[in-house]
C-alpha positions in Angstrom: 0.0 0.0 0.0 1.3 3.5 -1.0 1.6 6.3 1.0 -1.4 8.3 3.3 -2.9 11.1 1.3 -4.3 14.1 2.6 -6.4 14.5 4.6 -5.9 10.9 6.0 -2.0 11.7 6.9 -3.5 15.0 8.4 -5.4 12.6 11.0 -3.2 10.2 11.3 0.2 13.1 12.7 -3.1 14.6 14.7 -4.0 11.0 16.2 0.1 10.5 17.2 0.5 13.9 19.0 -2.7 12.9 20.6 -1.1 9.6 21.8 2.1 11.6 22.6 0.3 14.1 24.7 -1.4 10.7 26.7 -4.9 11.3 25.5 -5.9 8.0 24.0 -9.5 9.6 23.2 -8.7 12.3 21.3 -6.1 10.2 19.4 -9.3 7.3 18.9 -11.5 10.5 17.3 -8.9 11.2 15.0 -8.2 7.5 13.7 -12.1 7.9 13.4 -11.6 10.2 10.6 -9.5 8.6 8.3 -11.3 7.3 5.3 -12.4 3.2 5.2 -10.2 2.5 2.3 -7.0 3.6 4.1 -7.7 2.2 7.9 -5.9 -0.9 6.9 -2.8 1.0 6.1 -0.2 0.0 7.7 0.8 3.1 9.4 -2.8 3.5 10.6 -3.0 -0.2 12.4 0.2 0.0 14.0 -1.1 3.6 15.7 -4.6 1.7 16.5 -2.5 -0.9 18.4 -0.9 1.7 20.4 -3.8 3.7 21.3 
């Protein structure tokens, strides 16, 4: 799979500061965001796993 387009890589950095900040339900709104077709990316699943 290629690389995250906007705005999916947009939501994805967002979810990561999220994570980084300790707020695993703001990081869960932003993986939230991110279209169907790219939630098996696998950038997105290994942020899921972490959150």
């Amino acid at each position: 799979m290629g690389k995250l387009t906007p705005p999916d890589d947009y939501y994805l950095n967002a979810a990561i500061g999220w994570l980084e900040l300790g707020n695993t339900g703001e990081a869960k709104v932003e993986l939230t965001k991110i279209s169907s077709d790219q939630r098996q990316h696998r950038e997105v699943l290994e942020t899921v796993c972490t959150s």
